[in-house]
Phi, psi and omega in degrees: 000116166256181181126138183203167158249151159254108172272124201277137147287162185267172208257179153338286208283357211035194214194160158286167192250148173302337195286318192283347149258298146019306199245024189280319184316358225001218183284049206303182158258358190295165126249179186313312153346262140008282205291303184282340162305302207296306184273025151259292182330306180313310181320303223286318161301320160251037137230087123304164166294124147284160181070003189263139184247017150282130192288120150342120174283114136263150178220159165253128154212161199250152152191178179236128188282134199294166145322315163309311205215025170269340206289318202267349176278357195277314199300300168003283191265352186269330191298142177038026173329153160282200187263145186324319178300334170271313155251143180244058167251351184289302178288285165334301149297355153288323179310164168323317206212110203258098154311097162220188198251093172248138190254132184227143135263145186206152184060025151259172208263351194077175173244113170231200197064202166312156174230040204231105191300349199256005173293129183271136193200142181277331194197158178076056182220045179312288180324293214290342187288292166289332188273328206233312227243140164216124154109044173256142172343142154275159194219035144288090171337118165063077180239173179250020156261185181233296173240022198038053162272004176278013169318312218276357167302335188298317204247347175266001176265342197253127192303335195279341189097095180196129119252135169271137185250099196246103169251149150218140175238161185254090203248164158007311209240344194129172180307141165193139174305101182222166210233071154219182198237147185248116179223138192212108169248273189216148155302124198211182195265127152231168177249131172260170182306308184290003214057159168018147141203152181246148170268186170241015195061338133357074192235145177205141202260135164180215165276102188269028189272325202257213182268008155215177180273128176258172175277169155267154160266153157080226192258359162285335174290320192285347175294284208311290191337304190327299186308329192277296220097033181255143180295132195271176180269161149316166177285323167271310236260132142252167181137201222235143149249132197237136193246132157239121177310122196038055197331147110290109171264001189084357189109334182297132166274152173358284180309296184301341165295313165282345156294327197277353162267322181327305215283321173325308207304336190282289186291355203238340178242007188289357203270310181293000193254347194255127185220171228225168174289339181266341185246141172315175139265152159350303184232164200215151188214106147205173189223137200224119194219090162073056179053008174254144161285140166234144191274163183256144202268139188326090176285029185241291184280009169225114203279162354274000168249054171249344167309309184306334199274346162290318187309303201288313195287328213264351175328316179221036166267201186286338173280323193310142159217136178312117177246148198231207214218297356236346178225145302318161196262112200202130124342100183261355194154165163248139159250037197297145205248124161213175152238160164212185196218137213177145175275160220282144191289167183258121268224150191213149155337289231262293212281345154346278186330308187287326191116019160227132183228218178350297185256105150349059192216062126245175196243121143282104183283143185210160185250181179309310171331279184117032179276119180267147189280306193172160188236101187283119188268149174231175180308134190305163178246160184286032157200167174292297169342297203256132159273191110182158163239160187247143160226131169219133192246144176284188189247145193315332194296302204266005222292281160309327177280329194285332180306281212314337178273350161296152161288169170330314166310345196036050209229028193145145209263113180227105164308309164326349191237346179271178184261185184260126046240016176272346163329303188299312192296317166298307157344278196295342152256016162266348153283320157312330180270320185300278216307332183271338181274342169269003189282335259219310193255352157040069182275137178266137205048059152277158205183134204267144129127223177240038161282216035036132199226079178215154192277133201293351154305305187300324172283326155336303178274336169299279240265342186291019187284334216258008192262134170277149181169180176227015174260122167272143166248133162302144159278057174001324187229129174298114180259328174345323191259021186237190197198113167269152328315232179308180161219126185298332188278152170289155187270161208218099178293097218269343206227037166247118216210127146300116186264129200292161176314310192306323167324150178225177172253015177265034190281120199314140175269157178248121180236141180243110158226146194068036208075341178282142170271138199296097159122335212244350171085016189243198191239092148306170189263098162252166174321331176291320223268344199318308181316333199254018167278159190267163164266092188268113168231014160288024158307083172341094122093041149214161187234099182285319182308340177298332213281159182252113180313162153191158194267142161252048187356128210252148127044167171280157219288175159191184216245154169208116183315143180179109168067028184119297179253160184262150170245157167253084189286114181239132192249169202185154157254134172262066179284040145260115164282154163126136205298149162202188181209137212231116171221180203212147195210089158289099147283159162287126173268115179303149198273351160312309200092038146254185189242167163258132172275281185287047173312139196289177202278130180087033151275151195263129190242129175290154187217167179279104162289284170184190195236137188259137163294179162299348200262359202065345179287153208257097174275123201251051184240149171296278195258189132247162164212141213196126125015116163285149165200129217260347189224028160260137211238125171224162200246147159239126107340085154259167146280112192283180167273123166329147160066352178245153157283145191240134223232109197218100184252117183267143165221180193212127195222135184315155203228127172220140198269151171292000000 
């Protein structure tokens, strides 16, 4: 067995620094993890077979090296190591329990071509791309990397700086194998026989005979691997396995480290998991922690991200819609949209990570690849109750420019770093993508142009002071947050609700007779009982019988379980003292921005449960009557109708005794 290490000096001419690749990734939002599923996979996806109608493998795996073989990776890697101060691979291999990491392709082409970074080649120049060379072009047509700085994620995952590198390729001559090992810390001075000499933090394990460090080859590659424990190839078969020395896991232990990339592979590759009844998928996935499987999850079968995989299927069916350009005049890309009404999702590490939790209002980005970039969030929909997502992918023409606004990370579109007109094209699709999710969520009284974009119940209610009448209306919509003239913000329906899936109709009916609440044992407040109410008219220097009742919304509506069924609890203040009568008027709210007054006959409608008191008691009656008191809080109980939105105004009117 031969492999040793070597360490670059720096040359005349200089050299890059370990630190100065290290640090190409800048500053992700990702964490590593993350960052290495998405950029290995991508590798993984542009050395695919050309012309091959087999699905990529990728795997993951995690273990700790055994007795068998932990003795040959301590021996190995330790000839001629640098010293701890320079490298911590040395230390890493010392622990007890020698930890690693393998990321694999397999029905990929391998790293192939030369492995001499100074070999001249037009193409096929993986190895020197990956192994030696840095931030040289890619050269896969619509492929998802860019320049391969996602490398260095390999070695920022590893506490030693370390990786081992195992291909097979498809050469000249027949197949062939190689073997080395990569360490990327820091750049330091060391003292020699010769005096001072400085590194570049550069390290690479292989065959030191010639004039540079080579991989091992052939069938010496495939011995050491055997001794390592790594899975050999088939006699046809290539592609690459990159093993990293002593993950960093974040704190996680092993298993949960491994679900939790399982679950990465699901939101960040799913595009590549979905295949048809007649064609495979693209990629095959699995993640493996000490020889146990863990599955990676269905995006057909897992909410919330079987919403996106609706999207994508509507992409280029008749809901996809074409998004353009019109100044310069340019295809920018296709989208697709849908919603649904669902209880709220349950938020998980990973979908934190992407930005999505309870509620569902992004747009998934994607390039030509079908890699996804990021999950772009749009305006929230009024309820927890309602989703939707989005895909929108760009178009092949623009490909390069949508490349060129990621960051290393690929992880996001920054109009800010292109020139024009690609500045524009990117922009312009993301205001083409803001206008179809709000055309998609149809906010009532949304409204084009420099009018005030506050919702017409709210302006209603601004303006009722100036209408005479003795009825106060609640205001459906928080306006608080508006301003005439415009305002950039959008309005926010406080009293607009989905009724979640889980409803039924079979939800206990409220019947009021003589006043009584139905069912529940307690005494509504009616006009007879009105007399044994106190009067507050002592209020210091007002005159209340002049005050105008009005309703004051407590917080926003939210859905709660009662008697079985979910109800749509919305809470009030009457804080005008003084006798009144209170009712509630529940619509179906139109996809127009109106309510249905005339539901056709047997449709399911919201109705008035009742209204609950500070005491908890429930009065099951269509109105009340009751004292305003400014420091008293009361609940309306509606039932929504399944599957609609609910549209909810309570008001209220002075009440006057003979």
């Amino acid at each position: 067995m031969t492999g040793t290490w070597v360490s670059q000096t720096f040359p005349p001419e200089g050299a890059s620094l370990a630190e100065g690749i290290r640090n190409q990734l800048g500053r992700p939002k990702l964490d590593l993890l993350t960052i290495l599923v998405r950029e290995s996979a991508q590798n993984s996806w542009d050395a695919r077979l050309p012309g091959s109608e087999n699905p990529v493998d990728y795997t993951i795996n995690l273990w700790t090296a055994g007795p068998a073989h932990a003795p040959t990776w301590r021996k190995l890697l330790t000839r001629n190591a640098p010293l701890n101060e320079h490298l911590p691979l040395r230390e890493s291999l010392a622990k007890p329990s020698l930890r690693l990491l393998a990321v694999s392709d397999r029905g990929t082409s391998g790293l192939g071509g030369p492995t001499r970074a100074d070999d001249v080649t037009i193409r096929d120049h993986d190895f020197v791309s990956f192994v030696r060379n840095v931030g040289e072009p890619r050269d896969t047509e619509l492929g998802g990397g860019t320049y391969g700085f996602g490398k260095a994620i390999f070695y920022l995952v590893s506490n030693a700086g370390t990786i081992l590198i195992h291909t097979r390729c498809k050469t000249n001559g027949g197949y062939e194998t190689r073997l080395i090992g990569s360490s990327l810390w820091q750049s330091y001075v060391a003292n020699t026989p010769n005096g001072p000499v400085r590194y570049t933090g550069r390290h690479w394990w292989g065959d030191d005979t010639g004039d540079v460090v080579e991989p091992l080859l052939g069938a010496e590659a495939d011995a050491v691997a055997a001794q390592l424990g790594l899975t050999p190839f088939g006699e046809t078969e290539t592609g690459t396995t990159i093993v990293v020395v002593d993950p960093i896991l974040d704190g996680r232990e092993p298993d949960d480290a491994a679900d939790f990339m399982a679950e990465t592979i699901a939101w960040h590759l799913w595009p590549k998991m979905l295949g048809s009844s007649e064609d495979a998928a693209p990629m095959r996935f699995s993640v493996t922690c000490e020889g146990t499987h863990h599955r990676v999850p269905d995006p057909r079968k897992t909410w919330p991200l079987s919403l996106f995989v609706a999207a994508y299927e509507a992409l280029d069916g008749e809901a996809g819609a074409t998004l353009e350009c019109f100044r310069p005049k340019k295809v920018l890309g296709k989208l697709g949209l849908v919603k649904r009404t669902a209880p709220p999702a349950e938020p998980t590490e990973v979908t934190r990570l992407v930005g999505v939790e309870q509620a569902v209002h992004h747009v998934c980005l994607m390039r030509q690849p079908e890699l996804v970039v990021t999950y772009r969030p749009g305006p929230k929909p009024p309820s927890e109750f309602q989703h939707y997502a989005g895909v929108f992918r760009a178009a092949s023409e623009l490909d390069q420019a949508f490349s060129d606004a990621e960051p290393p990370t690929h992880d996001d579109w920054n109009p800010q770093s292109l020139d024009y007109p690609y500045s524009t094209y990117v922009n312009t699709a993301f205001r083409r993508i803001d206008d179809a999710t709000l055309d998609l969520l149809d906010l009532a009284g949304r409204v084009r142009g420099d009018s005030a974009k506050v919702a017409l119940g709210a302006a209603s209610a601004m303006f009722a002071s100036l209408v005479s009448g003795t009825t106060g209306t609640g205001g459906a919509t928080d306006y608080s947050g508006y301003a005439f003239p415009r305002t950039n913000a959008q309005p926010k329906s406080r009293t607009s609700c989905v009724a979640p899936e889980s409803d039924r109709a079979g939800a206990p009916e409220v019947r009021a007779t003589n006043g009584g609440a139905a069912g529940n044992g307690h005494e509504s407040i009616d006009l007879e009982q009105f007399d044994a109410l106190p009067k507050t008219t002592d209020v210091p220097g007002r005159d209340v019988s002049s005050a105008r009742p009005r309703v004051e919304y407590v917080g926003d509506p939210y859905y709660e379980e009662h008697s079985g069924a979910t109800v749509l609890v919305q809470e009030f203040r009457l804080p005008v003292p003084g006798p009144q009568r209170v009712h509630a008027d529940p619509a179906v709210a139109l996809s127009t921005g109106g309510r249905e007054t005339d539901p056709p006959a047997g449709a399911d409608t919201p109705s008035v449960m009742g209204w609950q008191d500070e005491d908890g008691q429930l009065h099951g009656t269509s109105s009340i009557v009751t004292q305003g008191n400014p420091n008293k809080i009361w609940r309306l109980f509606v039932r929504p109708a399944r599957d609609t939105m609910t549209d909810l105004i309570i008001r209220t009117e002075a009440v006057h005794q003979p």
